[in-house]
C-alpha positions in Angstrom: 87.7 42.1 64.2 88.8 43.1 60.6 87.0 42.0 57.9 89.9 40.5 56.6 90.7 38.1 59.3 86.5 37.4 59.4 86.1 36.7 56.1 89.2 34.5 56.6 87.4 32.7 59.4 84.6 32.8 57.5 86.4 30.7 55.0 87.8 28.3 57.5 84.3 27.4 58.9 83.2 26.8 55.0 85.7 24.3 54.8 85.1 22.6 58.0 81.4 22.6 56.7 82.3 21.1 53.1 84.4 18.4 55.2 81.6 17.4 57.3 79.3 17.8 54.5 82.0 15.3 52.8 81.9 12.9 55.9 77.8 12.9 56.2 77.0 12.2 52.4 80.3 10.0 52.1 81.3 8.2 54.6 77.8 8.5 57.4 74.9 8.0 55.4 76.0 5.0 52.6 77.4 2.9 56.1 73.7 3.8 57.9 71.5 2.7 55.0 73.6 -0.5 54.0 72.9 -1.6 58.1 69.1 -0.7 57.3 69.3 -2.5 54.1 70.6 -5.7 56.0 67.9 -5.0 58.2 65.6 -8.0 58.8 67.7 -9.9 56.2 67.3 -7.8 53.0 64.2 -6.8 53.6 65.2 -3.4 52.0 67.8 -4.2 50.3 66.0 -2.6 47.3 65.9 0.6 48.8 69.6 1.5 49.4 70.6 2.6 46.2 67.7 4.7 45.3 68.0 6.5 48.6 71.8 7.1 48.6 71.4 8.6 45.1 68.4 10.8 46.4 70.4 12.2 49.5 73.3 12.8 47.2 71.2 14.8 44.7 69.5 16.5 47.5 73.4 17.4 48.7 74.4 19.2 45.2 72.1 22.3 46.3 74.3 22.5 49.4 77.4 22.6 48.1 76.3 25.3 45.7 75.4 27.4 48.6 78.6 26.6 50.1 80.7 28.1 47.1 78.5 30.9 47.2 78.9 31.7 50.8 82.6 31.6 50.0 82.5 34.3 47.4 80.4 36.3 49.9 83.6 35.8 52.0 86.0 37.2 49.7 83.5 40.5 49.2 83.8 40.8 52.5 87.5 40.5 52.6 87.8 42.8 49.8 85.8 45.5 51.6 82.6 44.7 49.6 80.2 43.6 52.6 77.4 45.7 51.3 77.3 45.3 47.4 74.7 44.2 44.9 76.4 41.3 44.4 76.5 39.7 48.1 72.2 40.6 47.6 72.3 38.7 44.5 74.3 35.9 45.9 71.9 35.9 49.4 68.9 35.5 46.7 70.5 33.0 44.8 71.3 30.9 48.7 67.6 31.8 49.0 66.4 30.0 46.3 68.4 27.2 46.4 67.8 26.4 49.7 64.2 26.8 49.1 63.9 24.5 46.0 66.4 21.9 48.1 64.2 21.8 50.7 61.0 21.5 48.3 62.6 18.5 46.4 63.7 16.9 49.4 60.0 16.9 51.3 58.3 15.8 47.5 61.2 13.1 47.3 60.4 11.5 50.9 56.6 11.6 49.8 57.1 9.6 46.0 59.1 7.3 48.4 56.6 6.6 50.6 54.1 6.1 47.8 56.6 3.7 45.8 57.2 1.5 49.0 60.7 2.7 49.8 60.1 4.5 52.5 57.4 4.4 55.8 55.6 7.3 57.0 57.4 7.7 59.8 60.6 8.6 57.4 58.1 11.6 55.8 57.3 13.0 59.0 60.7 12.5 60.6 61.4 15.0 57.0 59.4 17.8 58.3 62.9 18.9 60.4 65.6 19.4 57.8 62.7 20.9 55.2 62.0 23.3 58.3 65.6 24.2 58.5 65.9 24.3 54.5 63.1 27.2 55.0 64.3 28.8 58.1 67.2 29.4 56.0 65.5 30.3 52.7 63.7 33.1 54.6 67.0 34.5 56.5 68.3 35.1 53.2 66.1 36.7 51.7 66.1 39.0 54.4 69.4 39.4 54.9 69.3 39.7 50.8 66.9 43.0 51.2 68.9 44.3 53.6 72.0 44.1 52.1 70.7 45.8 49.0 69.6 48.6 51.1 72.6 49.0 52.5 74.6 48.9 49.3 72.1 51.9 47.7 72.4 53.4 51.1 76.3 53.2 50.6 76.6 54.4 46.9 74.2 57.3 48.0 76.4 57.9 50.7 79.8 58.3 48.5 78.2 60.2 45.8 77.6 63.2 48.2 81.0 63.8 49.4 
């Protein structure tokens, strides 16, 4: 395949992403905490707005790393796969995802203390902040290997 036409699907998957992403924070998770919140007859009614304001905040991070992810896309597409600047972006993912994953865990635990949230919840947490890491380390790899490549590159088309 090109790398036109996979940076173009690239793109396309980015979208379907931002849609879902759209759908989760949107439409999903204000619908599933106001049934919660009527749960046992407003029992935690208190709780809904806090929470839907937390998981939105904690969403901003990943749509940052989506529009980054879409410039990589477009260095791809322009023949610019290996370059300093898909490293730099892969760092910046990298550290996003990291510090999104940080906030979210701390967030679930000041909940818990506060009463707005049940142990359970925290623990249940553990999965997404695992992910949030997973992904946090693959970029950083995949940052140090880009860079090598793009010295590797420039090295490369300074000797013919």
């Amino acid at each position: 395949m090109k790398q036109k036409a996979f940076a173009r699907w690239l793109k396309w998957i980015l979208l379907g992403m931002a849609l879902c992403g759209i759908m989760v924070y949107g439409v999903a998770f204000p619908a599933l905490g106001r049934q919660i919140a009527d749960f046992e007859e407003g029992a935690y009614d208190h709780c809904f707005w806090p929470w839907l304001i937390f998981i939105w905040c904690s969403g901003i991070p990943c749509y940052v790393i989506l529009a980054l992810c879409w410039k990589i896309a477009g260095n791809i597409g322009n023949q610019k796969a290996f370059s300093s600047d898909n490293a730099r972006l892969f760092r910046n993912i990298s550290r996003l995802a990291a510090g999104d994953s940080v906030f979210f865990f701390l967030g679930n635990i000041v909940y818990c203390f506060v009463g707005y949230s049940h142990p359970g919840i925290v623990i249940c947490s553990v999965f997404p902040v695992f992910a949030g890491v997973a992904i946090s380390v693959g970029t950083a790899g995949l940052s140090q290997l880009v860079q090598e490549a793009a010295e590797l590159q420039q090295q490369s088309d300074l000797t013919i």
